[in-house]
N, C-alpha and C positions, 0 to 999 in steps of 0.2 A: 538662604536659598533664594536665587533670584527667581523673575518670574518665568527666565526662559527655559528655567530648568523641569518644573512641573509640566507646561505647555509641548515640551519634546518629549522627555522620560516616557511622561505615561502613553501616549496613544503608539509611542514605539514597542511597549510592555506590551499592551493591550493587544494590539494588532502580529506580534510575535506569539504571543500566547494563543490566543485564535488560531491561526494556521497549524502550529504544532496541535492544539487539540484537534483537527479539523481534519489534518493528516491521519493521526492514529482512529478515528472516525469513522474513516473509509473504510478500513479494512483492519481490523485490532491484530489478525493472526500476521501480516506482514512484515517480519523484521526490518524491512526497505525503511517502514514509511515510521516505524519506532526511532530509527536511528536520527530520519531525519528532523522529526519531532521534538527528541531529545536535543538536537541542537538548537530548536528553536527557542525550546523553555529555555537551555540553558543561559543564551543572551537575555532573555527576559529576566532571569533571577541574579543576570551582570548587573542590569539597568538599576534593577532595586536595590543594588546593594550601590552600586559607582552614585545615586540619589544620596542615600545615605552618608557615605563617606566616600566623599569622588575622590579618584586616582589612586585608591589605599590597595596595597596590595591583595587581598581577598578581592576585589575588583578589577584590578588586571589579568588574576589567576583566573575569573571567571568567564573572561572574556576570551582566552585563549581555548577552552572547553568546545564552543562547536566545530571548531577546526579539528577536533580530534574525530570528533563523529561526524562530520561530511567526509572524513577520510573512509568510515564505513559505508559512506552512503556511496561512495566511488566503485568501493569492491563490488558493495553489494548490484551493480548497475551491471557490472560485468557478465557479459552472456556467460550461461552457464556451462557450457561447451567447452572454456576455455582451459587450458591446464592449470591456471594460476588460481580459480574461482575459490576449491574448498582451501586452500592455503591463504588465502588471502582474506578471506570472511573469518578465519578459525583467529590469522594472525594479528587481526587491526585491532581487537580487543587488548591484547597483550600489551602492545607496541602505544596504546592508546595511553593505557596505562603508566607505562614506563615513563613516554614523554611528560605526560602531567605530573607526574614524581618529580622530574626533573626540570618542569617548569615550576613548581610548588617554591622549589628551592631557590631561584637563578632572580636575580633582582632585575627589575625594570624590563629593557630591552631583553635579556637573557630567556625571556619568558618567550620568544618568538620560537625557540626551536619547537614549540607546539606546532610548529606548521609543518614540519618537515614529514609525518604522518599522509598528511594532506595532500603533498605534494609527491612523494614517493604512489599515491594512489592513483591522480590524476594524472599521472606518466601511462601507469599499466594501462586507465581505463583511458585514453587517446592511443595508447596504443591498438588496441581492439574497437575503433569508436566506428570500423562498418560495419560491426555487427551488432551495434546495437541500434535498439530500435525509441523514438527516434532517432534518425540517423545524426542531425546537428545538434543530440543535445548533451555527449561528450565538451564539443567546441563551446555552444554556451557557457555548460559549467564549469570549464577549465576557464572562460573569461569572468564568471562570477566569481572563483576561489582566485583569481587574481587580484580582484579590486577587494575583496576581504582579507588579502593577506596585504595589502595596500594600507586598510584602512586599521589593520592593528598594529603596523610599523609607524604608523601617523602617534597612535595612541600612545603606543609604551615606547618609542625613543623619543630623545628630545629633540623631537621637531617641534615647530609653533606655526601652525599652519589657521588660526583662529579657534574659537570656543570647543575645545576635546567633547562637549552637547550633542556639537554639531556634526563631527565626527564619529560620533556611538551612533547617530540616528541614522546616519551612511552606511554603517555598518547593518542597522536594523535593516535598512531596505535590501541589501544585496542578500544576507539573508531568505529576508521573503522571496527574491525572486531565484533563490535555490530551491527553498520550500516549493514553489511555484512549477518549477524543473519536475522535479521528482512528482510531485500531482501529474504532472503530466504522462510522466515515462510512466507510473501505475496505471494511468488510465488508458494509453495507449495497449499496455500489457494486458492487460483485461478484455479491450477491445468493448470499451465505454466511452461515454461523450461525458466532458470534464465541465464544461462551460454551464450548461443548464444548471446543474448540483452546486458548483464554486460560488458562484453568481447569487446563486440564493442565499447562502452560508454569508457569503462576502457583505450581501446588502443587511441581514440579520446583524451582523458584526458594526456596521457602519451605525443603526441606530441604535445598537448596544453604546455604543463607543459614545453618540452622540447624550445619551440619557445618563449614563453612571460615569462614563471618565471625566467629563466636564467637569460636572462636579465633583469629581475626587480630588481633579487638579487645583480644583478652584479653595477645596477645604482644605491642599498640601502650602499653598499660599498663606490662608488666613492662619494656618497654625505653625508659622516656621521653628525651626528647631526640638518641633517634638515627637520624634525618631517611632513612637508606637503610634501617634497619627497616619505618619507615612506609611507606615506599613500597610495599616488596616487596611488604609484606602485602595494600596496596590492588589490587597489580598480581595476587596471587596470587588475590583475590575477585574482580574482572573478568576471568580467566581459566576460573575455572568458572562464573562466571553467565552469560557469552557465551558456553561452552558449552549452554549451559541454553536460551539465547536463541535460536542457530543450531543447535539442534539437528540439524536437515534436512542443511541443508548440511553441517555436519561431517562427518555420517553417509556425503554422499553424498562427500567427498573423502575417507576413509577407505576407503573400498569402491575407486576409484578409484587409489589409491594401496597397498593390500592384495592387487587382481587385477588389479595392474598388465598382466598375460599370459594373464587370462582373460576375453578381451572378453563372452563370452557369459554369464560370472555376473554383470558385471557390469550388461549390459543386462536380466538377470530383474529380479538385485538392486532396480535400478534403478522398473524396472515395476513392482514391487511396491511398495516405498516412495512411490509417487506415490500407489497407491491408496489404504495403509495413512493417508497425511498428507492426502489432500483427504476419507475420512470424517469425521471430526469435524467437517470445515467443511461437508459436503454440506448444505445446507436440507432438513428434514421434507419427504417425498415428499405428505404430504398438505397443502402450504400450494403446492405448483403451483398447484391449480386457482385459490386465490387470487390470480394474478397478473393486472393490470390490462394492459393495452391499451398505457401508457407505457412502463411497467418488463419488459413484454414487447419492446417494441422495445429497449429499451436494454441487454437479455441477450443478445439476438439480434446487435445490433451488436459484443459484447463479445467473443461467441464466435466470432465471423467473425476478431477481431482477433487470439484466440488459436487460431486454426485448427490451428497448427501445434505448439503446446503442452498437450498431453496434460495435464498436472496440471491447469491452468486450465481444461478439457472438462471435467475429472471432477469440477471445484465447481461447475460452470456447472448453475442448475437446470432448464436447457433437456435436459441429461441424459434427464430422466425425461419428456419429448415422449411423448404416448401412440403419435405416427407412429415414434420409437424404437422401443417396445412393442410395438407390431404387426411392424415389421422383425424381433427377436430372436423372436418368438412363431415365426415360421415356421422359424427356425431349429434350434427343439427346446428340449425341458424344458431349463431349467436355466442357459440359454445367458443371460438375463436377471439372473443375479445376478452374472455375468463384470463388473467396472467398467471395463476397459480394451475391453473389446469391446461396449459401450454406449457410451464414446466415441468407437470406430468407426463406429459403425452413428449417431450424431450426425453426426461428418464427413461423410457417406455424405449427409444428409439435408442439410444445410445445402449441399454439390453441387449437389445436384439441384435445388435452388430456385435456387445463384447459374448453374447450367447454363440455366433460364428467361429471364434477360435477356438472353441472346445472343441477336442479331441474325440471320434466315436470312443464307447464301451465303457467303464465304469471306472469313477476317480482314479487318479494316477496322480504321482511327482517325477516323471519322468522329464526329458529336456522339452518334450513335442506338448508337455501340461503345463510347462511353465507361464508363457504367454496369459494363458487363459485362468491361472490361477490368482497370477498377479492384480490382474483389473478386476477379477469379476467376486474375490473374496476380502480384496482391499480397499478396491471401491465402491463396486455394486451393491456390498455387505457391510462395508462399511467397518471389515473387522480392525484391529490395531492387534497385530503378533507379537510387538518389542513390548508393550502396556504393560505391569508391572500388573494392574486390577483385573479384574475377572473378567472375560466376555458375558456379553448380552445370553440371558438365559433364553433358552429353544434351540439353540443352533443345532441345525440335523448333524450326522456322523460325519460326512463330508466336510461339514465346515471343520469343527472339530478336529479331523485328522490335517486341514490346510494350515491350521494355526500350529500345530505342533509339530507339524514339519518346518514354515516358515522359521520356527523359534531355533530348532534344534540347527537347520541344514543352509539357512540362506541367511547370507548377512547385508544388514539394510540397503547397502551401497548397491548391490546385487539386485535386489528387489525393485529398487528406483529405478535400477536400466532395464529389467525388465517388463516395468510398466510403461517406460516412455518407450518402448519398442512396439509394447502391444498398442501404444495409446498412435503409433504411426499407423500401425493396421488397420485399425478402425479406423483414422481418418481416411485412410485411402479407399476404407470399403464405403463410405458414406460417402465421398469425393465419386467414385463411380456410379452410382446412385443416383447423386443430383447430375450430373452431366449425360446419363441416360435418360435421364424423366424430364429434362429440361435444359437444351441446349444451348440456351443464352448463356449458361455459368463456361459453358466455351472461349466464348470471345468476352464476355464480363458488358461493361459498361459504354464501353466505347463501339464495341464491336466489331473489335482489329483482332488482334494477332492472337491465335491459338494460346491457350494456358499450358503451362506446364502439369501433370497430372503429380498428385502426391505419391510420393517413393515411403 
């Protein structure tokens, strides 16, 4: 093993591992950001084996892997509006599969047709790439899945383009700056600030890197040839970098498992750590007024869905609603820089608007109940109708009879559009609201051209 091989390898492992834990971090419920993860580890766990036994074919096979799954992260990027979305999310698994079978088998170069998942994806998703939001980050990624399907033609055909090292490590970076992409498109979806959070995690990572890779690489040197050194060592820097990565979660099963018998520190513990982890990602209180008409709706729906999830209220930048503000005002000085008690008096507000499409006279499933049944027993309540396990005990008759009708008469697909329908309602009843009570949300920020009001 030369020296340049430890000195590359590892802080490529290291720093792909990171980000992939770093990703899943963010938000563990997100299919997006598992997929993209998964490609991340998967180059990580190329590196350590291409260490081990370079160019050997478990090492090429491994190397064609994230290309299967940025093929999901392509779908999954696709506005959801689109006709291709559930065909396309259902099929990349399939199709993922297939090709890796068939790259398994196919010697050398043969193993490329892994891209062609990749690249049937990155078609659809430039096809649709105005409507997604960022708007350039379609064009980015189709130039990132370029120069990675670049650098694995370098790999596994016989080119000799210098040390194949140096080439895996080109690969690691275009990677991270996919990894990088999709951080971003979440947090833009979200409607969070990425930089404050990243930045922490990032510099965390650096003197991770700095205290345990050194020396791993430096022990992968002094002990060449002995295949469970290396390992160790690689296993020893993905143990503290995915500490680094899931910091949150660590924190929060150590707490869990330290007051094991003190429920009540754990539920402060708890409440505090959510606030402490969704600062950094809150958006600047003064780019609210900034928010358009569309991406007003699409916060509005967001927060309906995390109704019942406290961390996700406290990044949500519906937070800062000036009808918030006047709620907490009357409350008393003070009471407004509480963050858990700002995403109560959210809850509280988002109620009252889905409590407007109720229907006068007593529960109903009729067409005129639907709206109102959707948001306000699925998410207000937080009930799950498809759940195979028992609902939460107390539910009055009402609830009761909304779940067993949902089960029997409404099917999922059905229920989704009619909550994103109710979830337009409400943002337009809260879009009139703030533009009565305060008519800077008119002109916005600049103080030009009329808005568009939410449909």
């Amino acid at each position: 093993m030369t020296a340049a091989v430890p000195a590359i390898a590892v802080p490529a492992f290291a720093l792909t591992w990171w980000l992939g834990c770093y990703l899943v971090g963010r938000d563990p419920t997100r299919s997006l950001l598992w997929r993209s993860a998964a490609a991340l580890i998967a180059y990580a766990v190329a590196v350590v084996v291409w260490t081990l036994s370079p160019a050997s074919a478990p090492a090429q096979l491994l190397l064609c892997v994230p290309a299967l799954f940025w093929a999901g992260v392509a779908v999954g990027l696709l506005p959801r509006g689109v006709p291709e979305y559930r065909q396309a999310n259902r099929g990349w698994v399939i199709l993922a599969g297939l090709f890796l079978a068939l790259a398994s088998v196919l010697p050398g170069v043969g193993k490329l047709v892994a891209l062609a998942p990749l690249a049937g994806a990155m078609v659809l998703l430039m096809r649709y790439r105005e409507r997604v939001r960022p708007t350039a980050l379609p064009s980015a990624l189709a130039a990132a899945a370029a120069l990675h399907a670049l650098g694995l033609v370098v790999v596994l055909a016989p080119i000799d383009l210098g040390a194949p090292i140096l080439v895996l490590a080109a690969i690691g970076l275009d990677l991270l700056l996919m990894g990088f992409l999709v951080a971003v498109a979440d947090a833009v979806d979200a409607g969070e600030r990425l930089q404050p959070d990243l930045s922490r995690s990032l510099i965390a990572a650096a003197v991770a890197l700095l205290l345990c890779a050194g020396p791993a690489a430096l022990t992968m040197l002094a002990a060449p040839g002995l295949r469970a050194v290396t390992v160790l060592q690689f296993v020893l820097v993905a143990m503290v970098l995915g500490a680094v990565g899931l910091a949150g979660q660590l924190r929060a099963g150590l707490d869990r498992l330290a007051f094991l018998r003190d429920e009540r520190l754990r539920q402060d513990r708890a409440a505090l750590m959510l606030a402490a982890d969704a600062l950094p990602r809150r958006r600047e209180r003064h780019r609210m007024i900034a928010l358009d008409a569309e991406e007003f709706k699409r916060l509005t729906r967001r927060a309906l869905e995390d109704f019942g999830d406290v961390g996700r209220l406290l990044r949500n930048p519906l937070i800062d609603l000036p009808a918030v503000d006047r709620r907490l005002a009357a409350r008393g000085p003070g009471v407004a820089e509480q963050p858990l008690v700002r995403a109560a008096e959210l809850r509280a507000v988002l109620s009252e608007h889905v409590l407007r499409l109720k229907p006068s006279g007593v529960f109903g499933t009729t067409e005129e109940w639907r709206f109102f049944n959707a948001l306000y027993y699925c998410c207000v309540l937080g009930l799950r109708p498809y759940q195979r396990r028992p609902q939460p005990e107390g539910l009055d008759r009402d609830a009761r009879r909304a779940v067993d009708w949902f089960r029997r008469y409404v099917p999922r697909r059905s229920l989704h559009r009619w909550q994103a329908e109710a979830a337009t309602m409400v943002a337009a009843h809260l879009w009139r609201d703030l533009v009565s009570t305060d008519p800077r949300w008119l002109a916005g920020t600049g103080g030009g051209a009329r808005r568009e009001p939410v449909r």
